[in-house]
ZAMARGU-4260 file (C-alpha; in steps of 0.2 Angstrom, whole numbers, plus 5000, padded with zeros to 4 digits):
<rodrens>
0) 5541/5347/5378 | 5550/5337/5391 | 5553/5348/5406 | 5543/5361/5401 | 5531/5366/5416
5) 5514/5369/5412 | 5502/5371/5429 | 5493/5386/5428 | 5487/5393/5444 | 5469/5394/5445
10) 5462/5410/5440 | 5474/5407/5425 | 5464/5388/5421 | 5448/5400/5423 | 5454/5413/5410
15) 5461/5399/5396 | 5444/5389/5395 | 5436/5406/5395 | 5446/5409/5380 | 5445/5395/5372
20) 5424/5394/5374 | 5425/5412/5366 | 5433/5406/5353 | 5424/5391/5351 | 5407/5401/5349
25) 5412/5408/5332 | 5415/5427/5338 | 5427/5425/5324 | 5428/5421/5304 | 5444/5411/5305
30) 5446/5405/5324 | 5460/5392/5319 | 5472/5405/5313 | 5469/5420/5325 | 5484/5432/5329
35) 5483/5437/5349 | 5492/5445/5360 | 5493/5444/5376 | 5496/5462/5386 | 5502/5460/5403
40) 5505/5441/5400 | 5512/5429/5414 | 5531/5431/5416 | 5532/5414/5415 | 5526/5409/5398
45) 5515/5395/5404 | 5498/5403/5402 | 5505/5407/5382 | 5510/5392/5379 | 5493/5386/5383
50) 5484/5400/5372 | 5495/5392/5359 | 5483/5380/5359 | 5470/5389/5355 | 5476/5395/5338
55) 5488/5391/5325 | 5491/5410/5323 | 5503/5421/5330 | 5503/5424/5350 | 5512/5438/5357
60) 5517/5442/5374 | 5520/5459/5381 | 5525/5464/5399 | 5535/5476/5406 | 5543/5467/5421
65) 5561/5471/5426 | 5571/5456/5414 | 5558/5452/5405 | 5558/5440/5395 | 5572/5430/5400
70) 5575/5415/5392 | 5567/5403/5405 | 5550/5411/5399 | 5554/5410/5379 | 5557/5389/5382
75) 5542/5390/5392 | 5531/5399/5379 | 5537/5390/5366 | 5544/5394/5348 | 5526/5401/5340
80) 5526/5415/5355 | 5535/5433/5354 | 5538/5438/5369 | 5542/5457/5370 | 5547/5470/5384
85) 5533/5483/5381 | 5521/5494/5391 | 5501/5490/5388 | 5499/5510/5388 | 5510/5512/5372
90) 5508/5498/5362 | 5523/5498/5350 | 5511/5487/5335 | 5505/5495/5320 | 5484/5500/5320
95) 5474/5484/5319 | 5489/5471/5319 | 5480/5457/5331 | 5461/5449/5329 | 5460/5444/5349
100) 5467/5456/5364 | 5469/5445/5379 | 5471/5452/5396 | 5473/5444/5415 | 5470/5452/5431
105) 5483/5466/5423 | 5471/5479/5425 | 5471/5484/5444 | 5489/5488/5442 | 5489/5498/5425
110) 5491/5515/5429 | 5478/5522/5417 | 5465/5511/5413 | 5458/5521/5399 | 5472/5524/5390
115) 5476/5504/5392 | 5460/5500/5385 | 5463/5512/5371 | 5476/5506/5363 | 5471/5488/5366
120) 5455/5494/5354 | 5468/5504/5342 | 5479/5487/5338 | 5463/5477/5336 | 5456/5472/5316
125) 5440/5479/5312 | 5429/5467/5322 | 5441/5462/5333 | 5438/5458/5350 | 5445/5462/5366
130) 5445/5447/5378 | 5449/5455/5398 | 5447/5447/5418 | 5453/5457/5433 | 5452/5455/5451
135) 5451/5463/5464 | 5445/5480/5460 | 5451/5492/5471 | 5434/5498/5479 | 5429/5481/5483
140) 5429/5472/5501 | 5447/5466/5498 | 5453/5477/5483 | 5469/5479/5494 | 5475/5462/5483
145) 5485/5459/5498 | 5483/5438/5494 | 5488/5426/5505 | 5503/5416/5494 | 5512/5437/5493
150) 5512/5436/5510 | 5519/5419/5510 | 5531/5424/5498 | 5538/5441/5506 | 5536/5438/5525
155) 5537/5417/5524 | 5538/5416/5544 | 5520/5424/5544 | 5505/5410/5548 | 5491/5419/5554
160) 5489/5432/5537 | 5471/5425/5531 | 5463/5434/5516 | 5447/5434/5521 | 5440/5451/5530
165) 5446/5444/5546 | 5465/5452/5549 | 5461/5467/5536 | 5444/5474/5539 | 5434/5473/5522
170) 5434/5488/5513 | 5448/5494/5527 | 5460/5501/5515 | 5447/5513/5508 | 5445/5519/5526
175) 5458/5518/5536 | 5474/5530/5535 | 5491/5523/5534 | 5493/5525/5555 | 5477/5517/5556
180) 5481/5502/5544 | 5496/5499/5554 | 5488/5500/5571 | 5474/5489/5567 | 5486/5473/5560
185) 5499/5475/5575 | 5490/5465/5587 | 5489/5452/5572 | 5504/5449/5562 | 5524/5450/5564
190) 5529/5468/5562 | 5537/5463/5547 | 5522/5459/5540 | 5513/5474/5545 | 5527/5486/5538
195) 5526/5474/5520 | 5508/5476/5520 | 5506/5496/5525 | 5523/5498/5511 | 5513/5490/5498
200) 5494/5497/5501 | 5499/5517/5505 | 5518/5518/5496 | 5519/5508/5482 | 5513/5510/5464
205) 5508/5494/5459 | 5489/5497/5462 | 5481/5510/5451 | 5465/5512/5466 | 5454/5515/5452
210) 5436/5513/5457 | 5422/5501/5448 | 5413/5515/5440 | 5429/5522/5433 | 5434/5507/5425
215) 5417/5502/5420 | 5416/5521/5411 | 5437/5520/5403 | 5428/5502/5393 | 5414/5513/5389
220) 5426/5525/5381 | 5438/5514/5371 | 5424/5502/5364 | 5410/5505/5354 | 5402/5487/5362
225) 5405/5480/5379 | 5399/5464/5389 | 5404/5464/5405 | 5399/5450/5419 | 5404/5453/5436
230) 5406/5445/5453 | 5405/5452/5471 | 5419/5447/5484 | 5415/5431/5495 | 5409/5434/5512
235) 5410/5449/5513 | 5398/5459/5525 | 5389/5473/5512 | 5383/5481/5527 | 5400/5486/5532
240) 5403/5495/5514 | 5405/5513/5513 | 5392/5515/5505 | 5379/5498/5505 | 5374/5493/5490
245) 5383/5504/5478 | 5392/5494/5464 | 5406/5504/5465 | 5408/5494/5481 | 5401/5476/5477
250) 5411/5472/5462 | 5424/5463/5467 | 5430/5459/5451 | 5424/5456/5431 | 5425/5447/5414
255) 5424/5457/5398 | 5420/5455/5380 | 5421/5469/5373 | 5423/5472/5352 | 5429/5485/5339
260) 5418/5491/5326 | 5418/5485/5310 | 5419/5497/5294 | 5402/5506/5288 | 5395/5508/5272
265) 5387/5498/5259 | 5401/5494/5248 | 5413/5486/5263 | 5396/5476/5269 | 5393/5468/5252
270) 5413/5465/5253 | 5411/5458/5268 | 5399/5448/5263 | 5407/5439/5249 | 5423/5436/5256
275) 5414/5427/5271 | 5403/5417/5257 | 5423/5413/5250 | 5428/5408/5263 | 5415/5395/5267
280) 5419/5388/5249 | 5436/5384/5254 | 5443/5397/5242
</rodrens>
């Protein structure tokens, strides 16, 4: 559609072709009509309107932003999208009502990430899958999320903010105390930028500070099968960790696939069975 933006940032390419190669490796019995939703989507709607791409079911969005949606986002997404004001802790759909839960870099802000991935496991179909990316977690080297274009964004006369270890210590906001924080980044930044970043590590709720091992154990106990790859944080010293070594310090963020169980017994399998043989006749 003319006028419709449709960049995506990075991370956000990274997590569409990741869909649409899990899609693509028949995980699923009828990819081309698949019903997702999206919990925590982009405000803007671009990243949905490319998921529409990926399906000629039913996408839903669900975030629960101040104003959103508004209807900027709904042109964006497009007519096949719903986009909806909803929290991804009390999903407001039916049991088993979606075949794919999408989920990007949502996580390190969810306030319980157990009872998040809960009820994304509740609204899948039998089989379902749920299709999730975050970064950073918080007990990595630079789990503060404290990225270099919000700095940009809320302190725009700041230059020398650099994401990288360099102006906040890696691992420093696991170690150092509000005072501390503060002190250390005053012979580097404008105070402004000092006060945003202190406001937003020690004072804000917008990170959950939940640990690797505790978000690894909350999929653990929503799903009955998990795949998770992750990734350590670039650069960063693991000598410097609080504790070397440990994962709950190296993983810096992660990519899961993680699937709801299908029905047991005899009689479901050999229905199972035939509808698949069905439809691979076409009928």
């Amino acid at each position: 559609m003319l006028g419709i933006p449709n960049g995506l940032e990075e991370y956000q390419e990274r997590f569409v072709a990741n869909l649409r190669r899990l899609i693509g490796a028949s995980y699923f019995r009828n990819p081309p009509h698949l019903r997702i939703l999206d919990s925590g989507c982009d405000t803007s709607g671009r990243q949905l309107r490319r998921i529409t791409e990926l399906t000629r079911g039913e996408v839903v969005g669900i975030n629960k932003a101040p104003g959103f949606p508004d209807a900027e986002a709904a042109a964006t997404a497009g007519g096949r999208v719903i986009l909806l004001p909803m929290d991804g802790t009390a999903l407001d759909f039916p049991d088993s009502s979606f075949d794919l839960v999408v989920s990007a870099n949502v996580m390190e802000h969810v306030s319980d990430p157990a009872t998040y991935l809960r009820e994304c496991c509740r609204v899948l179909k039998p089989g379902g899958i749920a299709y999730i990316e975050t970064s950073p977690v918080w007990t990595s080297a630079r789990g503060h999320h404290i990225h270099e274009d919000m700095v940009a964004d809320n302190c725009p006369a700041e230059s020398a903010y650099r994401n990288d270890g360099s102006v906040i210590p890696d691992w420093g906001h696991l170690s150092l105390s509000k005072e501390q924080m503060g002190t250390a980044l005053r012979s580097r930044l404008r105070p402004e930028t000092v006060d945003y970043i202190v406001h937003y590590l020690y004072e804000t709720r917008d990170l959950n500070h939940t640990g690797w091992r505790a978000m690894r154990g909350a999929f653990d106990g929503a799903f009955p099968f998990v795949k998770i790859t992750t990734w350590e944080a670039e650069g960063a010293d693991s000598n410097t960790a609080p504790a070397a070594g440990a994962d709950d310090y190296q993983v810096a963020g992660f990519a899961a696939v993680a699937r709801k169980r299908r029905p047991q017994g005899l009689y479901h399998e050999i229905s199972r069975r035939l509808i698949w043989r069905l439809r691979r006749a076409g009928v």
